[in-house]
Z-matrix of the N, CA and C atoms (Angstrom, degrees):
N
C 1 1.436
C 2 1.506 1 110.31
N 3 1.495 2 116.94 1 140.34
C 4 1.129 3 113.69 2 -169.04
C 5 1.803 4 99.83 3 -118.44
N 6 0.903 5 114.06 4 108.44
C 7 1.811 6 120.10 5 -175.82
C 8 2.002 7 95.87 6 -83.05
N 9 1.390 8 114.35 7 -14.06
C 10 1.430 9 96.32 8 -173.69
C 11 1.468 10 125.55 9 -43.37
N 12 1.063 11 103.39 10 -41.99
C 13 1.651 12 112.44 11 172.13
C 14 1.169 13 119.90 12 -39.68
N 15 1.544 14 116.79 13 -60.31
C 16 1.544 15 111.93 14 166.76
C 17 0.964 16 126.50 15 -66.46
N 18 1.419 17 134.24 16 -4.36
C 19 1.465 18 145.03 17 157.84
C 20 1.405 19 105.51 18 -58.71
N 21 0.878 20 111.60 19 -52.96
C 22 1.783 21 126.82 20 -159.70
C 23 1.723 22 109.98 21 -29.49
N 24 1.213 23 128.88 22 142.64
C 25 2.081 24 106.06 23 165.63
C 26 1.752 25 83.77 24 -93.07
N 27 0.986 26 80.65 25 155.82
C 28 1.671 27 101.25 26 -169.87
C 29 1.946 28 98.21 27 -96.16
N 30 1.422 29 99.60 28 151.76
C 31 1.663 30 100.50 29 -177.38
C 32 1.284 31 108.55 30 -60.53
N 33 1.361 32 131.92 31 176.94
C 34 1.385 33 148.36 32 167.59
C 35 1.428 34 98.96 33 -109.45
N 36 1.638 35 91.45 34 132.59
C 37 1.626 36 100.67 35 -176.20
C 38 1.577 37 123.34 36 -92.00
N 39 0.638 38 132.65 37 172.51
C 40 1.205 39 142.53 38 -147.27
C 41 1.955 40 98.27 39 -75.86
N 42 1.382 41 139.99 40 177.12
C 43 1.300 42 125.22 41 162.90
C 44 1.323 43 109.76 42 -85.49
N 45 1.359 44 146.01 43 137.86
C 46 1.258 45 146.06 44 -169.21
C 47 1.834 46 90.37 45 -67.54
N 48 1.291 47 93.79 46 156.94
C 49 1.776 48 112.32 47 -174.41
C 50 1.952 49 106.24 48 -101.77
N 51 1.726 50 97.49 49 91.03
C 52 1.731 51 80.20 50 -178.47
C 53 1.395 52 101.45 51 -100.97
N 54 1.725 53 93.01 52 149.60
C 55 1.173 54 106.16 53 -172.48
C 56 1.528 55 113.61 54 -55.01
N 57 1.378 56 136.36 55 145.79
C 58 1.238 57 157.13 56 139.99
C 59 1.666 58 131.28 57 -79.99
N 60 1.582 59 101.79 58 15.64
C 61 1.404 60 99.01 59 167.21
C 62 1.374 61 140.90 60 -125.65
N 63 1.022 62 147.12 61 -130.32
C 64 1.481 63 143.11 62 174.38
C 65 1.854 64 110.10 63 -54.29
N 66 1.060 65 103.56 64 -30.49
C 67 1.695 66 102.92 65 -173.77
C 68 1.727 67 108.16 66 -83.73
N 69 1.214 68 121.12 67 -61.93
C 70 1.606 69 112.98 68 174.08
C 71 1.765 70 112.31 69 -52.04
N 72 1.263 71 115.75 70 -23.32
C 73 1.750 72 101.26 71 167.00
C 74 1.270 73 102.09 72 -71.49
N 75 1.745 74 129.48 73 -37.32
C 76 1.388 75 99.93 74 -154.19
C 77 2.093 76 105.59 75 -73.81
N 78 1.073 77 86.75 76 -23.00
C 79 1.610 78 108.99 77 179.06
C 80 1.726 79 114.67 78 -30.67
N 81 1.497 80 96.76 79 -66.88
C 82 1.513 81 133.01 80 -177.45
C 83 1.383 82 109.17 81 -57.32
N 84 1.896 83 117.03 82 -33.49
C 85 1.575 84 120.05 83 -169.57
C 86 1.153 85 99.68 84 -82.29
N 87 1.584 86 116.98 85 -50.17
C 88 1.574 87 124.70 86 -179.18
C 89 1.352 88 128.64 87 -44.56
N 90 1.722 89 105.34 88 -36.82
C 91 1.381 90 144.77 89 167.45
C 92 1.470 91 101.55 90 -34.52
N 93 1.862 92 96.03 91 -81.03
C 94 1.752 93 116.70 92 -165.31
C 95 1.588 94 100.35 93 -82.31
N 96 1.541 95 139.62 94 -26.98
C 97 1.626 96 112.35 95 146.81
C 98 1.527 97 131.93 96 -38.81
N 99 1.277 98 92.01 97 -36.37
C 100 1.697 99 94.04 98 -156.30
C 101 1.787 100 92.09 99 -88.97
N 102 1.282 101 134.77 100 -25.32
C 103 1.560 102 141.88 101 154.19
C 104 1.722 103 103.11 102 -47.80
N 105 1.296 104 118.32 103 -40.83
C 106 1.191 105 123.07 104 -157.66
C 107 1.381 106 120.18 105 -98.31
N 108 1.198 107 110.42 106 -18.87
C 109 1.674 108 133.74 107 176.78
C 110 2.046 109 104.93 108 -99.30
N 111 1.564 110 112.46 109 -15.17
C 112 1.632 111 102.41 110 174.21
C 113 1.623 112 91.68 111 -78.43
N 114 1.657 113 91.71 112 -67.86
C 115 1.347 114 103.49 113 -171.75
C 116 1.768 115 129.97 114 -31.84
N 117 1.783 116 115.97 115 -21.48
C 118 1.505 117 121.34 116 168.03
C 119 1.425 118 110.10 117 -105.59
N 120 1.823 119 102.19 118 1.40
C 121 1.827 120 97.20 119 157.07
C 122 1.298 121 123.50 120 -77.18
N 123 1.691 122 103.81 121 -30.47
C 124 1.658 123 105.49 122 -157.40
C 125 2.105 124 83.93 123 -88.22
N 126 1.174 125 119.93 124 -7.23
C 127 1.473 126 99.59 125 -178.26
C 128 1.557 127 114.99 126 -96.83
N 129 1.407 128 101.18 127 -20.57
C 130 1.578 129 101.69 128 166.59
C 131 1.349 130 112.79 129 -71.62
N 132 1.552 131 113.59 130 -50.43
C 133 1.732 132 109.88 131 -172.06
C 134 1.974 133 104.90 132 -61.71
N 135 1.335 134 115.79 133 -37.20
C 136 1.440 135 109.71 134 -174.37
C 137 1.498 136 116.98 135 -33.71
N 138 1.218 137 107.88 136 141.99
C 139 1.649 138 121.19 137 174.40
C 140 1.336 139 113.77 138 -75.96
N 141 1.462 140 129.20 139 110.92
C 142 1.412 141 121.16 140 170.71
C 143 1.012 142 116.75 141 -49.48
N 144 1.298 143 123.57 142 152.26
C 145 1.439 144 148.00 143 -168.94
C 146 1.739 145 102.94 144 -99.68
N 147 0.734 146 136.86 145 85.86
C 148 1.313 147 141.33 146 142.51
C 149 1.357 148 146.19 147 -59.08
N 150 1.343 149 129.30 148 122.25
C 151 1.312 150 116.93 149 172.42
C 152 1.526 151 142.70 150 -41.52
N 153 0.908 152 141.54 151 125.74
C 154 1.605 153 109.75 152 -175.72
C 155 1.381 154 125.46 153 -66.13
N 156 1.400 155 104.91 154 133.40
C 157 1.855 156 99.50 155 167.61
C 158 1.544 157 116.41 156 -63.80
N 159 1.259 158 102.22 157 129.36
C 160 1.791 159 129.77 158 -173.24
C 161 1.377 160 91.42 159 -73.83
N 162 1.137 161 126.71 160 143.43
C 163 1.854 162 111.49 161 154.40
C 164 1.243 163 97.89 162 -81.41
N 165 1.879 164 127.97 163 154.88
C 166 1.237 165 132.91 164 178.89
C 167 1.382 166 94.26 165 -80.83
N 168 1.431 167 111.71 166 154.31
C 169 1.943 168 114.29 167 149.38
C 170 0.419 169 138.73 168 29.31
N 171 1.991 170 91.50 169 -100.95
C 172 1.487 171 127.76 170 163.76
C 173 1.870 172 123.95 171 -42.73
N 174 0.860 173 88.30 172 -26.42
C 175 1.407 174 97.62 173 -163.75
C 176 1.871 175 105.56 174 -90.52
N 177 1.619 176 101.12 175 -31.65
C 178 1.393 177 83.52 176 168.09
C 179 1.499 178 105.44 177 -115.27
N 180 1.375 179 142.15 178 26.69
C 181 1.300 180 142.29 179 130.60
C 182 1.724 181 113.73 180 -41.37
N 183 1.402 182 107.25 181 -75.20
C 184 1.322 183 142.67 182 161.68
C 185 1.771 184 93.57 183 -11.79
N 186 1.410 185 116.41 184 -80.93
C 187 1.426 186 125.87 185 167.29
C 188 1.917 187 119.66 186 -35.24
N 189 1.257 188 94.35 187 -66.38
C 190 1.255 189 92.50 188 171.13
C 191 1.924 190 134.99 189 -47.33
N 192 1.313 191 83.16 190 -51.86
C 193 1.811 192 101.35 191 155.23
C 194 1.381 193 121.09 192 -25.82
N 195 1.809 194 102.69 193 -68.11
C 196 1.216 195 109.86 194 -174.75
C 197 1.841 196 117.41 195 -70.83
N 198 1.151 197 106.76 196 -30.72
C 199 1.663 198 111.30 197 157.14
C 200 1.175 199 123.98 198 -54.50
N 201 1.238 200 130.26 199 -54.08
C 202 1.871 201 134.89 200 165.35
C 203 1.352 202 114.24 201 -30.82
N 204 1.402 203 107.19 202 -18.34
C 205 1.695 204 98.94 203 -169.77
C 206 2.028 205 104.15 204 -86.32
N 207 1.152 206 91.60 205 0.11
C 208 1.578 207 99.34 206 156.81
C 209 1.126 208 144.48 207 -58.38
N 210 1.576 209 93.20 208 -25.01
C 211 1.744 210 99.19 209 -175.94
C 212 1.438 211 112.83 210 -127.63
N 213 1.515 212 103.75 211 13.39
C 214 1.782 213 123.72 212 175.06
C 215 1.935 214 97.03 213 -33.66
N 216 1.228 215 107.96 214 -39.38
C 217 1.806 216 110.36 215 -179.37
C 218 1.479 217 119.77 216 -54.48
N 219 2.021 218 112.18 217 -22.44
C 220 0.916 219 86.11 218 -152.12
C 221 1.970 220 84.02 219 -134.52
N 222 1.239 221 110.14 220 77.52
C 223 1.395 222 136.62 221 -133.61
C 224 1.826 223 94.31 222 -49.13
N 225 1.614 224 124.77 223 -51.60
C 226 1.314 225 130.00 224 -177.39
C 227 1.558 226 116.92 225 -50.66
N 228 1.190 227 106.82 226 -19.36
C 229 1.803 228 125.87 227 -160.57
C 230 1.405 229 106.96 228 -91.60
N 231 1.514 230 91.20 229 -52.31
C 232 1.888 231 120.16 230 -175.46
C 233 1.884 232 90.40 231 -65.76
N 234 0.843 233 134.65 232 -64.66
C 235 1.307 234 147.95 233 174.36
C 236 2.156 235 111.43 234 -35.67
N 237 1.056 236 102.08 235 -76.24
C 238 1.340 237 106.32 236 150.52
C 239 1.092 238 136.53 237 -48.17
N 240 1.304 239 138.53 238 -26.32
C 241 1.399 240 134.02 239 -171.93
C 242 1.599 241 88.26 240 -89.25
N 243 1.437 242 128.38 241 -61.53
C 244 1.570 243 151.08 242 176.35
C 245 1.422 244 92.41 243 -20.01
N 246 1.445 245 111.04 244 -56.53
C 247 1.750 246 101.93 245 -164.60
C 248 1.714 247 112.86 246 -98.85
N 249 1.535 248 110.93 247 12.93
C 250 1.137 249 99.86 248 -178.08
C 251 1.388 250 101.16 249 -111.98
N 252 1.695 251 109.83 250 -9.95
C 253 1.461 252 116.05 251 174.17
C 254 1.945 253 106.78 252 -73.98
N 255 1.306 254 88.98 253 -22.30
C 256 2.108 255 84.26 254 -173.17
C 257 1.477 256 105.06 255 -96.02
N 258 1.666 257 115.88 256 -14.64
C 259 1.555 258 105.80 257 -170.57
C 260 2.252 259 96.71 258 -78.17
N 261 2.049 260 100.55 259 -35.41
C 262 1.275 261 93.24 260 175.87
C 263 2.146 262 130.33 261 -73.79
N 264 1.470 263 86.42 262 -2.27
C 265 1.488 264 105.67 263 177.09
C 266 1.867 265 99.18 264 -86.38
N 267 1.162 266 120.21 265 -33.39
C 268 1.754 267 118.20 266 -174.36
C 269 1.462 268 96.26 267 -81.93
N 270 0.981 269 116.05 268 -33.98
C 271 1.726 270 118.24 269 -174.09
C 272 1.558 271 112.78 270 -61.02
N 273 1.093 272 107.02 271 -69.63
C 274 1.330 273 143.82 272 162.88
C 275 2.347 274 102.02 273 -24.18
N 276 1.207 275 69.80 274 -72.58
C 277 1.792 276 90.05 275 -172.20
C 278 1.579 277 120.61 276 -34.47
N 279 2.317 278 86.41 277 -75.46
C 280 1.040 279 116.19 278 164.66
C 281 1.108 280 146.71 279 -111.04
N 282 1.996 281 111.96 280 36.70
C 283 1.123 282 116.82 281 154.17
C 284 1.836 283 102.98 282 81.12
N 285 1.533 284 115.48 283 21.40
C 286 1.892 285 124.85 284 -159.71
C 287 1.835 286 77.16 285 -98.91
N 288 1.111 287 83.44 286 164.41
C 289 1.496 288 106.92 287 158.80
C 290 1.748 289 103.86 288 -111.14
N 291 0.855 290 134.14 289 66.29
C 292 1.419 291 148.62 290 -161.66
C 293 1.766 292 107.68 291 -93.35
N 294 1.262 293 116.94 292 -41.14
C 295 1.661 294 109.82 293 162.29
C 296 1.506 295 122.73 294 -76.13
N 297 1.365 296 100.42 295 -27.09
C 298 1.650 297 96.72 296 -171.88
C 299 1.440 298 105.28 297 -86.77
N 300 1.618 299 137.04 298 -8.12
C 301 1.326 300 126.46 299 177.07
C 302 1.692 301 113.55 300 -105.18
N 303 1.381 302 109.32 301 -175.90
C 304 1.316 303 130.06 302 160.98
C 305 1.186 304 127.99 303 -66.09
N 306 1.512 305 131.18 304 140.13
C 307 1.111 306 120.73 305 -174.72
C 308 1.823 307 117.04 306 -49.46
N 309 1.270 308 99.11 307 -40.26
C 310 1.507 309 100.53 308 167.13
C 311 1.371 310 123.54 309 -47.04
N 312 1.906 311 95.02 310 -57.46
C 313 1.871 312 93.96 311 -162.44
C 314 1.405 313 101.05 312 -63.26
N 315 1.340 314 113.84 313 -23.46
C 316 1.719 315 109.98 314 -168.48
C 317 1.673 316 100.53 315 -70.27
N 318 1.385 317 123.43 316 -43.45
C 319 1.424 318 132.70 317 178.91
C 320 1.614 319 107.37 318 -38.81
N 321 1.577 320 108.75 319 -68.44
C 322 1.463 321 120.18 320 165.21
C 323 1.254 322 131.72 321 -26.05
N 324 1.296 323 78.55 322 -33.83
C 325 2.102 324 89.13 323 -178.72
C 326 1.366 325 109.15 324 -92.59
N 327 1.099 326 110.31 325 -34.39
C 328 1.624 327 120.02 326 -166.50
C 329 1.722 328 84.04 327 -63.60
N 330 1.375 329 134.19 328 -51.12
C 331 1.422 330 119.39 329 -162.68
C 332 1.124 331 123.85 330 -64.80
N 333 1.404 332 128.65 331 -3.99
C 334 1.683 333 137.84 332 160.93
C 335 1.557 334 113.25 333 -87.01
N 336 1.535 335 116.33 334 -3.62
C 337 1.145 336 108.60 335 -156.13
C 338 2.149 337 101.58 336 -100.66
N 339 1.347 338 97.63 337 105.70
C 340 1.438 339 109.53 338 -179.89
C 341 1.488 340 122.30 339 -50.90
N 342 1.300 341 101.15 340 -23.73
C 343 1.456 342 97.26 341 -168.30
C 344 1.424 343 121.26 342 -91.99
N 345 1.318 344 114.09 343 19.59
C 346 1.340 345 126.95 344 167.64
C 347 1.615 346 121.35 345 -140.95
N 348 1.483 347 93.50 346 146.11
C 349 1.472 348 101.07 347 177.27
C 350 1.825 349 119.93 348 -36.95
N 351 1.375 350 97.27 349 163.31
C 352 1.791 351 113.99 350 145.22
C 353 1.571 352 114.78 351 -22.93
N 354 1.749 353 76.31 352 -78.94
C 355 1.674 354 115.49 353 -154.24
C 356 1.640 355 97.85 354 -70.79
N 357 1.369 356 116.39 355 -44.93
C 358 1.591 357 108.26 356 -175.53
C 359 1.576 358 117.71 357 -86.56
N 360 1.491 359 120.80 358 7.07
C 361 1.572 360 129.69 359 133.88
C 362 1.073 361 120.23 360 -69.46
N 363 1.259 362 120.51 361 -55.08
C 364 1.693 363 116.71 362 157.79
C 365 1.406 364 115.56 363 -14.63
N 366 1.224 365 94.28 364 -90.17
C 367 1.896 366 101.92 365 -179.34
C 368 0.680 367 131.40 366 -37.83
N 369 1.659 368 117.83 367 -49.40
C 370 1.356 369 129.98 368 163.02
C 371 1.425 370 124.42 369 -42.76
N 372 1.193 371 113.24 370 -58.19
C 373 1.409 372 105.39 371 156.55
C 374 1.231 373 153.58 372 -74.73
N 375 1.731 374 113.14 373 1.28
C 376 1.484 375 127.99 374 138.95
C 377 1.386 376 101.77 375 -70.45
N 378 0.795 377 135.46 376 -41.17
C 379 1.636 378 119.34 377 -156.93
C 380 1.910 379 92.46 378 -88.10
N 381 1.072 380 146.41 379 -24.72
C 382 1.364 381 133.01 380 169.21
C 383 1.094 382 121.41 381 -78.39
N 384 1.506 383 119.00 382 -32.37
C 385 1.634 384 128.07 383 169.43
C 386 1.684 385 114.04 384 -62.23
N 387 1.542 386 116.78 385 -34.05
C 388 1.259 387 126.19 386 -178.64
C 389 1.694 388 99.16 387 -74.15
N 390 0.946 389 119.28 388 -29.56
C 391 1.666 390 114.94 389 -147.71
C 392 1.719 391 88.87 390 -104.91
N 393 1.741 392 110.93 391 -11.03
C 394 1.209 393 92.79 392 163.11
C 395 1.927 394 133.47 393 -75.29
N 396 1.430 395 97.76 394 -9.66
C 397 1.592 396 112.61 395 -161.87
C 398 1.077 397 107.54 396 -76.27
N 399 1.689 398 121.43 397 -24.68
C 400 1.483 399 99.80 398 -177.44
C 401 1.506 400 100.26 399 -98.35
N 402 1.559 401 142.18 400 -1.87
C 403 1.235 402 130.03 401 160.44
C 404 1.281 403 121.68 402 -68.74
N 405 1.109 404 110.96 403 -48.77
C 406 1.816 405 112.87 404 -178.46
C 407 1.737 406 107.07 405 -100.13
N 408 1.282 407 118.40 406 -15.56
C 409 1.647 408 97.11 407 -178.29
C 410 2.451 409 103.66 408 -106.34
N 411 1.536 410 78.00 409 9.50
C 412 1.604 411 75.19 410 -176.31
C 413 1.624 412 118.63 411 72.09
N 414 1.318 413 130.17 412 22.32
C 415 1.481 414 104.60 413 -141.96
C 416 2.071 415 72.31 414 -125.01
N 417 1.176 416 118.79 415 137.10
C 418 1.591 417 133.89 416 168.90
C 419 1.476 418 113.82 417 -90.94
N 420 1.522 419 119.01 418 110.29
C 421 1.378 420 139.48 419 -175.32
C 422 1.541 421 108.63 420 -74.66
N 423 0.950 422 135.33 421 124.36
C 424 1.307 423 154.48 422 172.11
C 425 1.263 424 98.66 423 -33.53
N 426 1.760 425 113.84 424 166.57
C 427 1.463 426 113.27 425 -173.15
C 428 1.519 427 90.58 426 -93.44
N 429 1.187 428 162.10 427 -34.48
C 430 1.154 429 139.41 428 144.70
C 431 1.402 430 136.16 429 -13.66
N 432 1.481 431 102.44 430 -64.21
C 433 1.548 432 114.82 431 171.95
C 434 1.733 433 115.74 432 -59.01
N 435 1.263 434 122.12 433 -37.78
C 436 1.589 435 123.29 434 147.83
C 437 1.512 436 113.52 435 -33.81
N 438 0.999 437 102.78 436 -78.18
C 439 1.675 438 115.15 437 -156.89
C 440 1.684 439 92.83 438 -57.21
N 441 1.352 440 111.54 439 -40.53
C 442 1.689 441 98.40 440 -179.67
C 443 1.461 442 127.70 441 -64.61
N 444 1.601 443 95.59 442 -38.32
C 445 1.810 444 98.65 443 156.16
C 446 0.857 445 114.24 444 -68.58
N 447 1.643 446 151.94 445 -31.16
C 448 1.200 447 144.78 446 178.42
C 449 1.921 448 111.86 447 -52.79
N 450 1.506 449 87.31 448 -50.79
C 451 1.543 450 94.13 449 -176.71
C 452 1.890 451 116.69 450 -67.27
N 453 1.434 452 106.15 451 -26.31
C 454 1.290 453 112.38 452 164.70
C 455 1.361 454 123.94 453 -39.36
N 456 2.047 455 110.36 454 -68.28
C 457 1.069 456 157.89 455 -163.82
C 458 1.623 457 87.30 456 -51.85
N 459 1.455 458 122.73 457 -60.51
C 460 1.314 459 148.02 458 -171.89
C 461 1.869 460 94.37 459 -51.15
N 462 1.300 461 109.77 460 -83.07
C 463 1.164 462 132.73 461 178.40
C 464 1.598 463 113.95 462 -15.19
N 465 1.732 464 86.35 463 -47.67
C 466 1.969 465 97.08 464 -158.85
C 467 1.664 466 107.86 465 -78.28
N 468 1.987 467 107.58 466 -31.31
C 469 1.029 468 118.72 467 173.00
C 470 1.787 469 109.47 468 -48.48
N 471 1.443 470 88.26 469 -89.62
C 472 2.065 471 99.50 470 173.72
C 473 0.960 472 127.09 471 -18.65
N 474 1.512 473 133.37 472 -38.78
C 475 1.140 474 150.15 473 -164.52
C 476 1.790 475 90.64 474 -98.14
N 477 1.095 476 150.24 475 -28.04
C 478 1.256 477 137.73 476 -150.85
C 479 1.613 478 94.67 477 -134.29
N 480 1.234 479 103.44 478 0.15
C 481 1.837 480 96.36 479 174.63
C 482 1.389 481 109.20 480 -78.01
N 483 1.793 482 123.08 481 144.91
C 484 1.250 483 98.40 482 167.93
C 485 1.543 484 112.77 483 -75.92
N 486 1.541 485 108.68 484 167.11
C 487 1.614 486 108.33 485 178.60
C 488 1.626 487 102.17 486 -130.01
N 489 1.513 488 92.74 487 164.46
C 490 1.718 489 98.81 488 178.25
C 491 1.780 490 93.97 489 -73.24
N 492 1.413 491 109.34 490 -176.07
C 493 0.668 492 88.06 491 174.17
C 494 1.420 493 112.86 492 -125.15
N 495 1.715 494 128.18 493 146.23
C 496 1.468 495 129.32 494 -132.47
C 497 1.506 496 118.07 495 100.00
N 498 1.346 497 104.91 496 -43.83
C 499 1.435 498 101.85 497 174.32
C 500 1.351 499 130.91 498 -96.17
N 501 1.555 500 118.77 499 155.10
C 502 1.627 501 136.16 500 -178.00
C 503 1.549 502 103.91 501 -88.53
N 504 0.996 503 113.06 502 140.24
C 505 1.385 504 121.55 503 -168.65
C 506 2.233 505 91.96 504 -78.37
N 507 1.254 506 110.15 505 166.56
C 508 1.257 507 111.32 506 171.58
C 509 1.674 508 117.72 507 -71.39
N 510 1.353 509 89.22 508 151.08
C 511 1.828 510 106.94 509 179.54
C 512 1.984 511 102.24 510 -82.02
N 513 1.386 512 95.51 511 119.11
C 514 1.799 513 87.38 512 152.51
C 515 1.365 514 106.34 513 -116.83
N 516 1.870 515 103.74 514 135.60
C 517 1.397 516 128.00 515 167.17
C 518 1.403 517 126.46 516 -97.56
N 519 1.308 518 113.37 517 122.05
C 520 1.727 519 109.61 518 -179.38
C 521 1.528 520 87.11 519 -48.77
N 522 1.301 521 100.56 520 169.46
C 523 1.597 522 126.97 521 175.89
C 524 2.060 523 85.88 522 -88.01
N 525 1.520 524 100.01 523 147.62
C 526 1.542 525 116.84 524 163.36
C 527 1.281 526 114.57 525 -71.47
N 528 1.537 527 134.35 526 117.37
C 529 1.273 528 143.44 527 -177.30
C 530 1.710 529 96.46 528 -92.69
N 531 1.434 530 119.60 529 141.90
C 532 1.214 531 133.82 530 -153.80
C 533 1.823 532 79.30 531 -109.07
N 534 1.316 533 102.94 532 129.71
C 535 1.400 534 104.80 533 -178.79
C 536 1.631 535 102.93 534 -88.35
């Protein structure tokens, strides 16, 4: 038996002959269409990227509101939270420093502030002077007297939210107390 053969290095073949004519272009176009037709699939199907929607203010004042009615039991608390939810809704809104001052300094400020009524400074400043009495004079407001600042609190929001225009700003309802 002679294994030389499989010993052998075998020749090197020649370079294969690629075509250079009309058929390897069409090859190459079909190629870079079909690159070119995924590539404007995957950009049409892509999901726009969007910013996230912020909730406005109003909208999470509004929220907060409806949470306060949690502590209607515990009338000084319910009272406080109410006015610390509208001083961070004026802040917020109109740019006040409304938590960090006094009911006064905040008053002071409120009187340059254009973007609100007469009448809804008015209120505003009954309803902060009231909501000061049970923090500093100790004294617990009836569940009436709550719910009326509550409805104030409500009032000052709605009235000071911006709106589209056509539309009513949302209703907040005390919750029904089961007599």
């Amino acid at each position: 038996m002679n294994d030389s053969n499989e010993l052998d290095i075998l020749e090197i073949k020649p370079p294969l002959d690629l075509e250079t004519g009309e058929g390897s272009n069409t090859m190459l176009w079909l190629l870079l269409l079909l690159v070119a037709g995924t590539a404007l699939l995957f950009w049409a199907l892509r999901k726009p990227t969007q910013a996230p929607v912020l909730p406005k203010p109003d909208a999470i004042a509004q929220r907060k509101l409806r949470e306060v009615w949690a502590l209607l039991g515990t009338p000084a608390l319910f009272i406080e939270a109410t006015a610390d939810i509208l001083r961070a809704y004026l802040e917020e809104r109109f740019n006040a420093h409304a938590p960090e001052r006094t009911t006064e300094e905040f008053l002071g400020e409120l009187k340059q502030m254009p973007q609100m009524t007469g009448e809804q400074k008015k209120l505003l400043a009954q309803f902060l002077r009231y909501c000061d009495f049970p923090k500093f004079a100790r004294l617990d407001p009836s569940e009436e007297e709550c719910r009326k600042l509550h409805a104030v609190a409500v009032k000052i929001v709605n009235e000071t939210a911006p709106t589209l225009p056509g539309s009513l700003p949302p209703r907040i309802e005390p919750p029904q107390l089961n007599a």
